[in-house]
N, C-alpha and C positions, 0 to 999 in steps of 0.2 A: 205422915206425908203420903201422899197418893200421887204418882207416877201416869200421868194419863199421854200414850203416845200418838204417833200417828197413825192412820191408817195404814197398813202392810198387807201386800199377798205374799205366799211363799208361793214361789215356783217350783214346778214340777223336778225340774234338772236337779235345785237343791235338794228336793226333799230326798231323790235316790241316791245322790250324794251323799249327803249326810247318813242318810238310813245305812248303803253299804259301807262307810265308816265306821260307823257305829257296830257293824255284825260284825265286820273283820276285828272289831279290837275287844267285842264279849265271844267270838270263837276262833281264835288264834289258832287252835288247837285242831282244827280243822287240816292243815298245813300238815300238822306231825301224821295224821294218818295217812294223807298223800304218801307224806316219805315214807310210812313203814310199807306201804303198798308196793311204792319204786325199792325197795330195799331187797322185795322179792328176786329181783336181778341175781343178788347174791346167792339165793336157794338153786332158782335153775335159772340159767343164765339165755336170756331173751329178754329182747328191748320190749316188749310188750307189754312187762310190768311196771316200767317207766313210761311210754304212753300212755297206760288205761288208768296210772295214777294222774298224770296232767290231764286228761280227758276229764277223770270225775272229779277233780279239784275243780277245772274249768264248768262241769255242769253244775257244780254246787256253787257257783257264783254265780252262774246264768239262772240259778232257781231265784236266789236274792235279790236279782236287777228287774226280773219278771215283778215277783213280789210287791216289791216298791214303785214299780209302773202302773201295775194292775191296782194298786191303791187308790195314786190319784186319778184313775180312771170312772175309779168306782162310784154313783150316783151319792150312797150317802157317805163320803165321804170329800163331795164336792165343800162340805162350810171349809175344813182347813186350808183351800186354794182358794177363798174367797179375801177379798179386804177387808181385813180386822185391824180394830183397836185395844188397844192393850190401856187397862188399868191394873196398876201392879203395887201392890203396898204389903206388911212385914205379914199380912194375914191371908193370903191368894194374891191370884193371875185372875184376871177376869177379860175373859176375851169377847171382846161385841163386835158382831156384826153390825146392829144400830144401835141407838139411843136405847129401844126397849128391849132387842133381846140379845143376850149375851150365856157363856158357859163359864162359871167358876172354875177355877183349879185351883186346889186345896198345897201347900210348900209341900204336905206330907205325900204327896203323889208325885213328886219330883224327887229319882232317885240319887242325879249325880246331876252337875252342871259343868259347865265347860266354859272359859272367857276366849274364843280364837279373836285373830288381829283384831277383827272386824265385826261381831258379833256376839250375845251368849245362844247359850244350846245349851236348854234345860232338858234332859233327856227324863223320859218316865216311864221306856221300856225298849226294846231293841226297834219296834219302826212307830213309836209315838214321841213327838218332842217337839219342843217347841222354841224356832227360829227368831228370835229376837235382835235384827240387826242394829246399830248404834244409831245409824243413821234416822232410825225410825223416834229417836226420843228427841225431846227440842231444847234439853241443853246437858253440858258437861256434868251437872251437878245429880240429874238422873241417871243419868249412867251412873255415876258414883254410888248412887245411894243404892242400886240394885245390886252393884256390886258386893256392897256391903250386909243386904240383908242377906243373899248367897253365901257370904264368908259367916256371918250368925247362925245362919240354919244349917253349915258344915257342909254343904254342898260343892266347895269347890277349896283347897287349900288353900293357904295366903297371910 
């Protein structure tokens, strides 16, 4: 069965969305260095080491937001802000612009996926991934059936 949806743009707002979603939850760990930095207090005691850790905690998220801006800003990276169609079956993602040209994506290039309320988010790296909301498919029964090849290929638990 082949999966053919409708036309979708991904917006800009989601892409940064999701993108810094997706950093904060592959580096968590970013946070613990903040606090070993504010823990400095302890060594010599000045509030200084607890701002310049909120400070560089906060510039390390303003690098990420920049990032993910600067993305969809970027010339060749206008096709994934344009409206595509999505054919999706147990063997690729194939994504069209039209009729004649489109970019395969391979299951094996999709690391993890994710079902939220409203959507899947097949992620394939910390800011590549692909927004696939429900609304874009034209019955219950596709949806199901993506679900399921996601739950085959171990991509999402269930």
């Amino acid at each position: 069965m082949i999966v053919k949806t409708k036309k979708y743009k991904l917006e800009t707002g989601t892409y940064v969305k999701l993108g810094m979603k997706n950093v904060l939850r592959e580096q968590w760990w970013v946070v613990l260095i903040a606090i070993a930095i504010g823990c400095g207090y302890f060594w010599i005691a000045s509030w200084w080491w607890i701002s310049m850790a909120f400070v560089a905690l906060l510039l390390y998220l303003l690098f990420w937001v920049i990032q993910f801006a600067g993305v969809s800003q970027m010339e060749q990276n206008k096709v994934m802000f344009e409206k595509l169609a999505y054919e999706i079956d147990s063997r690729q993602i194939l994504m069209k612009i039209n009729t004649k040209q489109g970019m395969p994506i391979n299951w094996g290039m999709i690391k993890k996926a994710e079902i939220n309320k409203d959507a899947f988010v097949l992620i394939m790296s910390k800011a590549q991934f692909v927004h696939l909301p429900f609304k874009i498919f034209n019955t219950e029964n596709e949806r199901k059936f993506i679900e399921t090849i996601l739950k085959r290929k171990g991509l999402v638990q269930g």
